[in-house]
C-alpha positions, 0 to 999 in steps of 0.5 A: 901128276899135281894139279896142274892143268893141262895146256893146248900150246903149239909151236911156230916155225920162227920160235926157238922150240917153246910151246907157246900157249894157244888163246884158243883151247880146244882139247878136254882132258879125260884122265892123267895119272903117273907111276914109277915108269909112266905118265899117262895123259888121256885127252879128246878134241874135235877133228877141225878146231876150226882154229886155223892159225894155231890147230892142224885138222885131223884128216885120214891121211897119215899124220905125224906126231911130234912130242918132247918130255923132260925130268923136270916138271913144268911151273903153273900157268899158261904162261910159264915156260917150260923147262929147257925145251931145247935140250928136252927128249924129242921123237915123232911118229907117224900114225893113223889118228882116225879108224878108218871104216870096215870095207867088204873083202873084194879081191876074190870077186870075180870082176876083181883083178889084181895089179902089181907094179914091182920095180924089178932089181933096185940096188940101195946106194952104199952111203946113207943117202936117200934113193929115189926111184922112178919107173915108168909103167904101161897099163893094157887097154882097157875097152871100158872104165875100171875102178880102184878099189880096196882089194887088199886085206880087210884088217889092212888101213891102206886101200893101197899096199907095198909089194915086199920081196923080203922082211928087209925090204920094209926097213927101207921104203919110206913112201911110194907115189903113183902118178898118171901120165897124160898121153903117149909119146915115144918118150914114154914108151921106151921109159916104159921098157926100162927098169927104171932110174933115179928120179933126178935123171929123168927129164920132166913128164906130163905125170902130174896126176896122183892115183895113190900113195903111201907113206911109212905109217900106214898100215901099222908099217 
């Protein structure tokens, strides 16, 4: 690498795919160095910029991560373009920017129970379109109040973790949502026997409430 420096720049929803400088720097370089394969970039910033007009907060929350490089090299400046970003090499990737603090293993406590919800028998549609499914799941009663709490592997990242069937199932899930639904109708009931549907056929519910989540990236899948 030249001399250049490094620039904190962002990009807005109306532009035409130009980083464009942030009046606001909030990122410190540590190291940068480049080989005949490799150009390596090593750079810190707080979590909250507190720069709610060009910076995104880091949280614990899968992030997604958005980058492009080029051949060519960029010209000194903070406002010299960049070169042809248009045409640039684009990927993204979604990850865990923080590490989340070690939790105590707890599925083999003996006030621990496990609880599976599997949608049983999902057939994947031919074509290349997107499946979503919805399945409707009643709990027991419950004579007291329960927890939830992290019950899965300790090295995992997601207190919540995906049921797989198979190494090929992974290939194909995307993200999973676990709602709540407020009170009881006769509605819910018969869903609850049910194998479940696509999303766009089920008549809207009271499932307002989010209990958990996850979403491709978590836990390293």
């Amino acid at each position: 690498m030249d001399a250049s420096p490094v620039h904190d720049r962002h990009i807005r929803p109306d532009s035409d795919g130009e980083p464009i400088y942030d009046a606001s720097q909030d990122y410190t370089l540590l190291l940068g160095y480049e080989n005949t394969t490799h150009t390596v970039i090593r750079f810190k910033r707080n979590l909250d910029t507190c720069d709610m007009k060009d910076d995104f907060p880091i949280t614990n929350d899968t992030m997604r991560v958005l980058f492009l490089y080029s051949k060519e090299k960029p010209r000194s400046g903070p406002n010299a373009p960049l070169p042809q970003p248009l045409v640039a090499f684009k990927g993204s990737r979604s990850i865990f920017l923080t590490q989340r603090s070690a939790q105590d293993e707890l599925s083999n406590a003996p006030s621990v129970s496990i609880l599976e919800l599997r949608n049983e028998d999902v057939e994947l549609p031919d074509s290349d379109e997107s499946l979503y499914w919805c399945k409707i799941f009643k709990l027991d009663d419950f004579a007291q109040k329960h927890h939830l709490v992290r019950i899965a592997q300790q090295e995992a990242t997601s207190p919540y973790e995906p049921v797989f069937d198979s190494s090929t199932s992974v290939l194909y899930l995307n993200h999973l949502i676990l709602y709540e639904c407020q009170g009881l109708s006769p509605d819910l009931e018969q869903l609850s026997r049910e194998r479940g549907q696509p999303c766009f056929r089920l008549q809207p519910m009271h499932c307002n409430t989010v209990v958990a989540n996850w979403a491709r990236g978590s836990d390293r899948k």
